[in-house]
PDB file with one MODEL, atoms N, CA, C and O in Angstrom:
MODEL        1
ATOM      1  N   UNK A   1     -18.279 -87.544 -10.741  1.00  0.00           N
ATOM      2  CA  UNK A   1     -17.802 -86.270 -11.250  1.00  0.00           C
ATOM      3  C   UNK A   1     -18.343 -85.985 -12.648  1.00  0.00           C
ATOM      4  O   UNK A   1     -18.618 -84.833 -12.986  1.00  0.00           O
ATOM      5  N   UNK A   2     -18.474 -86.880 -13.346  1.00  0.00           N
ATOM      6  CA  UNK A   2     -19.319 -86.352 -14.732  1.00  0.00           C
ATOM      7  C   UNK A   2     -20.368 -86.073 -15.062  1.00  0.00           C
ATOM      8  O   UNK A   2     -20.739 -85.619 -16.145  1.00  0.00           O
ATOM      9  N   UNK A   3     -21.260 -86.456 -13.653  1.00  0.00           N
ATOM     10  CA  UNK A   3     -22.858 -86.025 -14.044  1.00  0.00           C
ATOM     11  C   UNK A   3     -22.215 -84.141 -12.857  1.00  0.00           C
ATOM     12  O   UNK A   3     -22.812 -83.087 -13.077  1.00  0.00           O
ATOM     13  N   UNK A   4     -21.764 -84.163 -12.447  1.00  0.00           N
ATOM     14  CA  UNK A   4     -21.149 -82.938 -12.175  1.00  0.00           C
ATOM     15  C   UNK A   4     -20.681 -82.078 -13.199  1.00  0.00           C
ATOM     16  O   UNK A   4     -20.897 -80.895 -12.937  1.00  0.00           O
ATOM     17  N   UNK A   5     -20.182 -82.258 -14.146  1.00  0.00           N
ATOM     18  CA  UNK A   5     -19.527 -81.798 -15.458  1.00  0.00           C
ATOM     19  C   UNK A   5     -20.985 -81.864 -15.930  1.00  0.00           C
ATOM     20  O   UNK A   5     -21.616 -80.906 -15.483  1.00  0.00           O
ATOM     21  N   UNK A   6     -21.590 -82.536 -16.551  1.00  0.00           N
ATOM     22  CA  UNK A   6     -22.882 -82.153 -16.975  1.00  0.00           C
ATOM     23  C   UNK A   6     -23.666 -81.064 -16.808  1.00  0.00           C
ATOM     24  O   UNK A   6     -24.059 -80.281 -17.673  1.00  0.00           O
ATOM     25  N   UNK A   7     -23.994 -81.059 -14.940  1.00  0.00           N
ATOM     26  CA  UNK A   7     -25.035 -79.931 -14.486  1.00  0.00           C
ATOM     27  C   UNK A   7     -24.259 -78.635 -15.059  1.00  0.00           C
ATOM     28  O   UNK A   7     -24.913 -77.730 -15.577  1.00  0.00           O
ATOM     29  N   UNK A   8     -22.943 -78.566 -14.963  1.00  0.00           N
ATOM     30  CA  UNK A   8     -22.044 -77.535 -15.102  1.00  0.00           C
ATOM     31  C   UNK A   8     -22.241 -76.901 -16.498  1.00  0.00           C
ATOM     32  O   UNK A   8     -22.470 -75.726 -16.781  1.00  0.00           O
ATOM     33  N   UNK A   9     -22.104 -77.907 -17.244  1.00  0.00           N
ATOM     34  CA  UNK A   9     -22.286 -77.488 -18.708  1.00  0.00           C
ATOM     35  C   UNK A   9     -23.446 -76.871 -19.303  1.00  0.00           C
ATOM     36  O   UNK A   9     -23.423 -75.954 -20.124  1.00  0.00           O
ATOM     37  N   UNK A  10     -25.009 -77.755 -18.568  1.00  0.00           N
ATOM     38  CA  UNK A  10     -26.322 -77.577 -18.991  1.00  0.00           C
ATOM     39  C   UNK A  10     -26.468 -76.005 -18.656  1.00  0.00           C
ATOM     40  O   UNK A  10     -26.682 -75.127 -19.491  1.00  0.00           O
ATOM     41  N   UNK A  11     -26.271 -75.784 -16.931  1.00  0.00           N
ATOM     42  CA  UNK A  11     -26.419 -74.366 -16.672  1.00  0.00           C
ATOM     43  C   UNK A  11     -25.777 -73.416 -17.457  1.00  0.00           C
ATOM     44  O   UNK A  11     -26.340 -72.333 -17.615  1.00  0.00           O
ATOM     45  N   UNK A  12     -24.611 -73.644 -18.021  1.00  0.00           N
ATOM     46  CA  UNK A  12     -23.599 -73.105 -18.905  1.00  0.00           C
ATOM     47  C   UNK A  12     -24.547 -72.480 -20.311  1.00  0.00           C
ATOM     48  O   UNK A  12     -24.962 -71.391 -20.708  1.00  0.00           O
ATOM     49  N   UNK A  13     -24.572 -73.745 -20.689  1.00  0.00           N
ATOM     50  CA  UNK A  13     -25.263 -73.238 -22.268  1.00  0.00           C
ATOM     51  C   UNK A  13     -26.960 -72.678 -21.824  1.00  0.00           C
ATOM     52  O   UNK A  13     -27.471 -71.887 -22.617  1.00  0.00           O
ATOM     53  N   UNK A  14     -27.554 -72.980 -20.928  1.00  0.00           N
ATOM     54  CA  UNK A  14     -28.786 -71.896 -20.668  1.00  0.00           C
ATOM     55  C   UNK A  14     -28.433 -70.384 -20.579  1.00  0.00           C
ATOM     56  O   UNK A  14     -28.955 -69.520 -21.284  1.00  0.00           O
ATOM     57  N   UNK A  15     -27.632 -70.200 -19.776  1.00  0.00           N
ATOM     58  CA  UNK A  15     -27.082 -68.992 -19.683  1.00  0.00           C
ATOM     59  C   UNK A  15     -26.937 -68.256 -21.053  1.00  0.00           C
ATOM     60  O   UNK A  15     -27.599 -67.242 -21.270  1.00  0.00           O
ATOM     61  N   UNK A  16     -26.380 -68.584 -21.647  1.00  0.00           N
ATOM     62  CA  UNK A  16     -25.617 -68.010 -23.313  1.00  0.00           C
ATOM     63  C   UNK A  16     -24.990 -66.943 -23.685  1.00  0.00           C
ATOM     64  O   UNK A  16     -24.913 -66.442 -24.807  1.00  0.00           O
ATOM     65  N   UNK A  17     -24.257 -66.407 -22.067  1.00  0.00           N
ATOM     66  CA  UNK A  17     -23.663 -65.239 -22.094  1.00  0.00           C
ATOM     67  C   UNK A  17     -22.202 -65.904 -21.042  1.00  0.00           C
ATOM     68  O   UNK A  17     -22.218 -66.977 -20.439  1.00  0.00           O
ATOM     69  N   UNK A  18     -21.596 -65.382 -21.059  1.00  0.00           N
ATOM     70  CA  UNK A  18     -20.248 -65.423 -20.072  1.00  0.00           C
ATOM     71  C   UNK A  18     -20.876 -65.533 -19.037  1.00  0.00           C
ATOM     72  O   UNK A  18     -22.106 -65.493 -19.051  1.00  0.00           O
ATOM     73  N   UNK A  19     -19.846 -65.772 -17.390  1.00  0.00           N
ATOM     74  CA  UNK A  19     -20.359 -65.415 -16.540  1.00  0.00           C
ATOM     75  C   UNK A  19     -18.941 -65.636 -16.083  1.00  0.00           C
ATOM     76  O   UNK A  19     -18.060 -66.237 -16.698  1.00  0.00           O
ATOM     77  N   UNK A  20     -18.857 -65.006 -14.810  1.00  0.00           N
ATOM     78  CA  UNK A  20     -17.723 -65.388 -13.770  1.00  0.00           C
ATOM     79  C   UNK A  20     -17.651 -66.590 -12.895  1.00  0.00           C
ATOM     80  O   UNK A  20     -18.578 -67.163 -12.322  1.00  0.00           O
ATOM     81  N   UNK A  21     -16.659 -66.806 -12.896  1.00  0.00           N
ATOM     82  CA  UNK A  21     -16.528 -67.856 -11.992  1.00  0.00           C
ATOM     83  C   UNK A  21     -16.723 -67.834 -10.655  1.00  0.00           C
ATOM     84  O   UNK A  21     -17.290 -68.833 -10.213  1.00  0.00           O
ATOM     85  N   UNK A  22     -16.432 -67.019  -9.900  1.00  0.00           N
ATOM     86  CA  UNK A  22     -16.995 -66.850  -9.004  1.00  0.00           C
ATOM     87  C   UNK A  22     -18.886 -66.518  -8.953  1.00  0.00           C
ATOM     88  O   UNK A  22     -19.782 -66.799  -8.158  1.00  0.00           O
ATOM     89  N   UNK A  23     -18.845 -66.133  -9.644  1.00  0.00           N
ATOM     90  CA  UNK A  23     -20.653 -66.251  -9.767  1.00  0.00           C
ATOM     91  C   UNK A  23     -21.230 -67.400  -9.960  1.00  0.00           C
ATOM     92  O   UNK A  23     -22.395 -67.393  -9.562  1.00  0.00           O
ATOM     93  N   UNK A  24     -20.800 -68.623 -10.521  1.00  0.00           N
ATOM     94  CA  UNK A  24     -20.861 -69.604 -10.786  1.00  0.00           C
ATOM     95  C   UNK A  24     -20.999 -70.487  -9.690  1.00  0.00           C
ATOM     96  O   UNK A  24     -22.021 -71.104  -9.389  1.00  0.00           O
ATOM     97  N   UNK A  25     -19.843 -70.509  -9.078  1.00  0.00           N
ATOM     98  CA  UNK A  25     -19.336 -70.901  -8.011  1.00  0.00           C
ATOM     99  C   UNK A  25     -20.106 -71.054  -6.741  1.00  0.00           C
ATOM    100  O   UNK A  25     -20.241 -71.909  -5.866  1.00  0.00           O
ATOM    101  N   UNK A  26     -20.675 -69.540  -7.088  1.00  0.00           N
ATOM    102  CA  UNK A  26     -21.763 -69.013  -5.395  1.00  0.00           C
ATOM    103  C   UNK A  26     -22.842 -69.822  -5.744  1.00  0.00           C
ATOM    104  O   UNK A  26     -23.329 -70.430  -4.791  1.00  0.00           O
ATOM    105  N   UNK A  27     -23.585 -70.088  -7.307  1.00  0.00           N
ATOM    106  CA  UNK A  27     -24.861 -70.645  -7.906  1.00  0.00           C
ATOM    107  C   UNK A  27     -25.230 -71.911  -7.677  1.00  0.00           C
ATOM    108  O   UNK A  27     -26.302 -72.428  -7.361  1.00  0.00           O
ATOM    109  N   UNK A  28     -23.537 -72.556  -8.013  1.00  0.00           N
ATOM    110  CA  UNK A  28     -23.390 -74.290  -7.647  1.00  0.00           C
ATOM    111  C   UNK A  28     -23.031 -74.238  -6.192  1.00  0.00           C
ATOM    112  O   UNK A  28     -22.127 -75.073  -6.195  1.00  0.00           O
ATOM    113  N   UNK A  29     -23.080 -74.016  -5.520  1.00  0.00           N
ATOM    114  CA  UNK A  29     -22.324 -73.739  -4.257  1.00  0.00           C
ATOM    115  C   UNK A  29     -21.142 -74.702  -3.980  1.00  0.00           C
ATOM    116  O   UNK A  29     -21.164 -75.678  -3.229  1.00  0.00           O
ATOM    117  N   UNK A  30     -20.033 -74.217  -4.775  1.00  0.00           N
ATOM    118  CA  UNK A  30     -19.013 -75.160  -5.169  1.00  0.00           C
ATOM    119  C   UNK A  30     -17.793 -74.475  -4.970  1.00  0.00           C
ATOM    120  O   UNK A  30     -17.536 -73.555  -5.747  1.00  0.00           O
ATOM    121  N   UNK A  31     -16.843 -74.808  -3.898  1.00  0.00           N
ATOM    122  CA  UNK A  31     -15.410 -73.861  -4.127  1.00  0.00           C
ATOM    123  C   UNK A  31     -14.969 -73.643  -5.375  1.00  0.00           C
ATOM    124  O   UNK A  31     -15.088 -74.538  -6.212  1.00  0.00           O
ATOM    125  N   UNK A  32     -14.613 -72.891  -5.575  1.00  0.00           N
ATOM    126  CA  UNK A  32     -13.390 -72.227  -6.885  1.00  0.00           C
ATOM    127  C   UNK A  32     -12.950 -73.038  -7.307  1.00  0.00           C
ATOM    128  O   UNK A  32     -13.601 -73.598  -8.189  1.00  0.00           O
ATOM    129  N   UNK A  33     -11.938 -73.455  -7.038  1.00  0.00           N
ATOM    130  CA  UNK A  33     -11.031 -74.580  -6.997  1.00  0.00           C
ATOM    131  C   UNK A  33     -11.219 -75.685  -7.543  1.00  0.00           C
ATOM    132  O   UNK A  33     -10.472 -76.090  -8.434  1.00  0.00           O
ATOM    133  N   UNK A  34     -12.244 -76.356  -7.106  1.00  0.00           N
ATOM    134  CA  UNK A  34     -12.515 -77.669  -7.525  1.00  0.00           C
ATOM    135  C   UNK A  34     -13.643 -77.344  -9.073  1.00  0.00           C
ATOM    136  O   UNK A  34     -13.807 -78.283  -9.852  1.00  0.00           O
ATOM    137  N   UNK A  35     -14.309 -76.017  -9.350  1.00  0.00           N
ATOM    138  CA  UNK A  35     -15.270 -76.090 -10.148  1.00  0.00           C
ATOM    139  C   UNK A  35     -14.082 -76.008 -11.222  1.00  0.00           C
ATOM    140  O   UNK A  35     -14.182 -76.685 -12.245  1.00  0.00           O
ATOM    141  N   UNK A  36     -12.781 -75.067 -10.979  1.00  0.00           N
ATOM    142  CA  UNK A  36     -12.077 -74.601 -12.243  1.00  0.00           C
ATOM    143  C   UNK A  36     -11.375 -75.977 -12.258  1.00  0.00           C
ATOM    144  O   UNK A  36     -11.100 -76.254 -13.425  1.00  0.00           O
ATOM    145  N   UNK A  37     -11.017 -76.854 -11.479  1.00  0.00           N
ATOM    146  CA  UNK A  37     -10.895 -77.858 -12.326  1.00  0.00           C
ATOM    147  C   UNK A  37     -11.527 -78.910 -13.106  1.00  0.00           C
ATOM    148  O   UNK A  37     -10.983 -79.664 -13.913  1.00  0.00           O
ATOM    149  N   UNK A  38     -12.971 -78.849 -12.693  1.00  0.00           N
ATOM    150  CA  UNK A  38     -14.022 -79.512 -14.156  1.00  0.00           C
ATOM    151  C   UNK A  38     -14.304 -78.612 -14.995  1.00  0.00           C
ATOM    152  O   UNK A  38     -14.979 -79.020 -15.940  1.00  0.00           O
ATOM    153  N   UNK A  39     -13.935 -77.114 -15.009  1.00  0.00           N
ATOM    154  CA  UNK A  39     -14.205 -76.519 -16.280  1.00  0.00           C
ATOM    155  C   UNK A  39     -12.954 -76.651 -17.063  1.00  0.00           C
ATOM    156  O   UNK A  39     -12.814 -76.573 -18.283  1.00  0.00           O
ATOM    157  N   UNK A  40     -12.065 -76.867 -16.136  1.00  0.00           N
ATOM    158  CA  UNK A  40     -10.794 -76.887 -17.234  1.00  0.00           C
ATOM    159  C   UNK A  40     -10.854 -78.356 -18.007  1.00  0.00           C
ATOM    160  O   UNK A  40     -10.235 -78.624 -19.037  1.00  0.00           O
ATOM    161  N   UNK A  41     -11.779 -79.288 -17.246  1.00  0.00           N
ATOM    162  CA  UNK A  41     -11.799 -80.575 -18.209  1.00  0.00           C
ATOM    163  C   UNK A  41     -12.957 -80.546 -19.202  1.00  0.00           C
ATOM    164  O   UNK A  41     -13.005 -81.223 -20.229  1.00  0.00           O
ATOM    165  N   UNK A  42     -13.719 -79.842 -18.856  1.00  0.00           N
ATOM    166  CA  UNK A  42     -14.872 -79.619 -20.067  1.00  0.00           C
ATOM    167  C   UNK A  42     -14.328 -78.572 -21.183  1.00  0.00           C
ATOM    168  O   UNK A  42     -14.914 -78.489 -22.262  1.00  0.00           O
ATOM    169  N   UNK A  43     -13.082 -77.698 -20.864  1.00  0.00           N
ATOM    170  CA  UNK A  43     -12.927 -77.031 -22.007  1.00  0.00           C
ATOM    171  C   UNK A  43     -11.784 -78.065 -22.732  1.00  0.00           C
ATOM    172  O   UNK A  43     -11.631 -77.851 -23.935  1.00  0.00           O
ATOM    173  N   UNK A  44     -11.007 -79.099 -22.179  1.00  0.00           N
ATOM    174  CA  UNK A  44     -10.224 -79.780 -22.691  1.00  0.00           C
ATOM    175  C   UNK A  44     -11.031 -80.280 -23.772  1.00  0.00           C
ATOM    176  O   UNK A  44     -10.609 -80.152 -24.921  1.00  0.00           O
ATOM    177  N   UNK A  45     -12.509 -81.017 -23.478  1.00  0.00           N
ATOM    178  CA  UNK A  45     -13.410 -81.970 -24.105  1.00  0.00           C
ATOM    179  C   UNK A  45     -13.683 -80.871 -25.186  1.00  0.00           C
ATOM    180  O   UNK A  45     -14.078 -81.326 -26.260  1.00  0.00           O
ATOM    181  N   UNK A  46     -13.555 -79.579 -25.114  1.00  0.00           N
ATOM    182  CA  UNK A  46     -13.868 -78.415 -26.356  1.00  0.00           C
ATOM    183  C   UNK A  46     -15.592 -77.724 -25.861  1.00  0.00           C
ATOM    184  O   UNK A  46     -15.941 -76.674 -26.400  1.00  0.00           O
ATOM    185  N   UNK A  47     -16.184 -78.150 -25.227  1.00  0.00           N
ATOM    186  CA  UNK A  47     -17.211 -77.796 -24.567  1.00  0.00           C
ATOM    187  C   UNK A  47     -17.425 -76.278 -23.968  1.00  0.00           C
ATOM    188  O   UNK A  47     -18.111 -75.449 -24.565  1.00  0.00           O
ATOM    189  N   UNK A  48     -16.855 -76.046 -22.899  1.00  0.00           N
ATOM    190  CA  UNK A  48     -16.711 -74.596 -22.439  1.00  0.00           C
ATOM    191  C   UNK A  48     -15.192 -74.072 -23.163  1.00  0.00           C
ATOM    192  O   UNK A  48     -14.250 -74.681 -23.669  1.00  0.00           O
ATOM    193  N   UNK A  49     -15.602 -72.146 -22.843  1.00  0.00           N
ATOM    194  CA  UNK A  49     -14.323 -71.504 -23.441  1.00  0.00           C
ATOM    195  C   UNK A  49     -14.272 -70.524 -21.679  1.00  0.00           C
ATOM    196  O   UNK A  49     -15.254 -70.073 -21.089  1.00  0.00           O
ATOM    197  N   UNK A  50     -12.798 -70.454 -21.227  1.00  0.00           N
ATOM    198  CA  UNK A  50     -12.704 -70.255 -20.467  1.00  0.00           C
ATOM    199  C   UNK A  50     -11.472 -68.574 -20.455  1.00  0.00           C
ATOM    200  O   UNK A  50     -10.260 -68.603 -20.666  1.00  0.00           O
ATOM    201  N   UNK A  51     -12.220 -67.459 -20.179  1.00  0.00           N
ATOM    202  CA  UNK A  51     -10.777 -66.311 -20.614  1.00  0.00           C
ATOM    203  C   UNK A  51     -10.608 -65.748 -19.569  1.00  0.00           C
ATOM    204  O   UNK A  51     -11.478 -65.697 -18.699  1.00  0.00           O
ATOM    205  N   UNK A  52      -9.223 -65.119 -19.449  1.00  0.00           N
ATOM    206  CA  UNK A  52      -9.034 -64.484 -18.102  1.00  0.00           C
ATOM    207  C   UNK A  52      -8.683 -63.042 -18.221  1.00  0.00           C
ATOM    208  O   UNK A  52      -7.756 -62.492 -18.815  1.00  0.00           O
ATOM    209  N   UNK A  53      -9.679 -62.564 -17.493  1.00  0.00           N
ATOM    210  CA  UNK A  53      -9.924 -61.038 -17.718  1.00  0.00           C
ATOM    211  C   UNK A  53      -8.665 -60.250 -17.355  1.00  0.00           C
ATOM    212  O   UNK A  53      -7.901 -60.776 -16.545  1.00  0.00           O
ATOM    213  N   UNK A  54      -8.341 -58.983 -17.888  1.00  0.00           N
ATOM    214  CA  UNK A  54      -7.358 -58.762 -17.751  1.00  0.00           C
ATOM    215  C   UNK A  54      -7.052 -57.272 -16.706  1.00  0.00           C
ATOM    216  O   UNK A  54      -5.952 -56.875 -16.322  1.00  0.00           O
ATOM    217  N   UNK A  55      -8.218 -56.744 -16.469  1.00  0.00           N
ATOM    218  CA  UNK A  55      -8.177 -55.369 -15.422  1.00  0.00           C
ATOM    219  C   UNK A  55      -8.749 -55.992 -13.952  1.00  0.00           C
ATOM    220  O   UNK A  55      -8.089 -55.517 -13.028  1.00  0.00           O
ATOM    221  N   UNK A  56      -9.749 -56.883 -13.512  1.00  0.00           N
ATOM    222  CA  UNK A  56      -9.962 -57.101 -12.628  1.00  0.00           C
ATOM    223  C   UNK A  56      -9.708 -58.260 -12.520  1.00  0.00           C
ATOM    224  O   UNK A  56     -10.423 -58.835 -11.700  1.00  0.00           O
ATOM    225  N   UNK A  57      -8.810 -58.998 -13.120  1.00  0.00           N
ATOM    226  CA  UNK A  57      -8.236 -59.914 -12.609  1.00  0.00           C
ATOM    227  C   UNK A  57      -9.514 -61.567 -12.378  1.00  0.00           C
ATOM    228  O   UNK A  57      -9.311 -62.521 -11.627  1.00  0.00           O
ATOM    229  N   UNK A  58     -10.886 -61.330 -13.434  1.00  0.00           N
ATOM    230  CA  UNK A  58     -11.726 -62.134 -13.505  1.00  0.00           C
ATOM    231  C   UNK A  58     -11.572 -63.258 -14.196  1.00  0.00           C
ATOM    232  O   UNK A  58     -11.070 -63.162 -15.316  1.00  0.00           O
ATOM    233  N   UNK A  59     -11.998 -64.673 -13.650  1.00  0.00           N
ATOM    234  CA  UNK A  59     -12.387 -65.272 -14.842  1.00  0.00           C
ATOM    235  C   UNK A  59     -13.806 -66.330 -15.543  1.00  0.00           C
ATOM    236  O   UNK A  59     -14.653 -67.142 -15.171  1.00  0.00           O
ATOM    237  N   UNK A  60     -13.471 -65.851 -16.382  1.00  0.00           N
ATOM    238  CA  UNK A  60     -14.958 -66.001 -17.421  1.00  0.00           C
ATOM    239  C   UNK A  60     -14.832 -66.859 -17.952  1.00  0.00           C
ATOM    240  O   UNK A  60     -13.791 -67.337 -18.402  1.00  0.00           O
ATOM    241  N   UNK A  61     -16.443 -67.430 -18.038  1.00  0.00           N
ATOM    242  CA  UNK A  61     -16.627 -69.065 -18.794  1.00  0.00           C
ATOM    243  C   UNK A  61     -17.724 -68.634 -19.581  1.00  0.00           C
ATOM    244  O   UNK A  61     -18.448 -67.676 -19.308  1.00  0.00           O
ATOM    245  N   UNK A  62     -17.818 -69.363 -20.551  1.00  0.00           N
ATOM    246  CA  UNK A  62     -18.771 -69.624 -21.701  1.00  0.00           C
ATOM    247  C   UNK A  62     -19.038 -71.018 -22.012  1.00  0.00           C
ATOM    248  O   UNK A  62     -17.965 -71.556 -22.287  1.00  0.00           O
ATOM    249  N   UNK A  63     -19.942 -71.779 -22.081  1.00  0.00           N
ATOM    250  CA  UNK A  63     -20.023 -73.103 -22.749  1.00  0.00           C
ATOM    251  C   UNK A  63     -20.642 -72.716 -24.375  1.00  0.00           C
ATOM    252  O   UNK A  63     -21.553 -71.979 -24.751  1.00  0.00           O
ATOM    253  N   UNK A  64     -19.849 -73.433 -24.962  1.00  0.00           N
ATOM    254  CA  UNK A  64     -19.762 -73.556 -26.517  1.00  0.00           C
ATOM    255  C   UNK A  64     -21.102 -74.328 -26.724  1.00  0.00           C
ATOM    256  O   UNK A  64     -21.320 -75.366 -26.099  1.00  0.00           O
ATOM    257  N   UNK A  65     -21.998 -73.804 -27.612  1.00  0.00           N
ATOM    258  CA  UNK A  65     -23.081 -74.393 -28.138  1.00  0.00           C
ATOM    259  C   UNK A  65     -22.720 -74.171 -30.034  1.00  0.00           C
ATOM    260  O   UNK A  65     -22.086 -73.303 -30.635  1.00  0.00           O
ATOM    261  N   UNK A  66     -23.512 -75.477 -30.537  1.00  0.00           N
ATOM    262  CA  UNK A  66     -23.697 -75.475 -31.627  1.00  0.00           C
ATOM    263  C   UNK A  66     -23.842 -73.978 -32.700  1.00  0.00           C
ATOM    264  O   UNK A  66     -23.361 -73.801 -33.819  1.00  0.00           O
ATOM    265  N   UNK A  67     -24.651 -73.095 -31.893  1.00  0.00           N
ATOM    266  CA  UNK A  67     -24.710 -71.599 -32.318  1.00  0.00           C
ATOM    267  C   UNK A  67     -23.153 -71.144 -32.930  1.00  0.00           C
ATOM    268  O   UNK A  67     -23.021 -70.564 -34.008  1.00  0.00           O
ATOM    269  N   UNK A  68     -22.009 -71.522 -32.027  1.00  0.00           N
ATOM    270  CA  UNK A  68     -21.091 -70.643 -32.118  1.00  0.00           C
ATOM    271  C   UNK A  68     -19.911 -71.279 -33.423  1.00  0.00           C
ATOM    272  O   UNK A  68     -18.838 -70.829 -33.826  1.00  0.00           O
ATOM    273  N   UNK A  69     -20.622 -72.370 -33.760  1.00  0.00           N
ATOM    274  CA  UNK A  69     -20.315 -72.692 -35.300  1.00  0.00           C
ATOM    275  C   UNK A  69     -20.923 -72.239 -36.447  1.00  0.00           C
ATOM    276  O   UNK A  69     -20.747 -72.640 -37.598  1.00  0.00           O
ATOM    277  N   UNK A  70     -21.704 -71.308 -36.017  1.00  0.00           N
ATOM    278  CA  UNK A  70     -22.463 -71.075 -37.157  1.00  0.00           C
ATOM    279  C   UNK A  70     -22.305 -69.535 -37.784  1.00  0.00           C
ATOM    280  O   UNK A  70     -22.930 -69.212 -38.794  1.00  0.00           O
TER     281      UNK A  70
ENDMDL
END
């Protein structure tokens, strides 16, 4: 599961924009379910930021890069 958390993260910070989880999801070809629970452990680790949209009911991930300290 952690080189899983890895791929998750790497694709994450290439990206460098939000994305949905379900978009994510379809990319890794990974149920919902099981991805939001390694993103919820990579945002524990402080790694990804995870928000939940509030009109369509989306939710959005970001992985935290060094950039966003700056």
């Amino acid at each position: 599961m952690v080189a899983r958390r890895e791929i998750i993260y790497k694709l994450l910070a290439t990206k460098k924009k939000a994305t949905s989880l379900q978009k994510l999801s379809e990319e890794l070809e990974t149920p919902m379910p099981h991805l939001l629970n390694a993103l919820r452990h990579l945002e524990s680790e402080g790694l990804v930021e995870i928000s939940f949209g509030e009109e369509k009911a989306t939710i959005m991930v970001k992985a935290k890069t060094i950039e966003d300290y700056f």
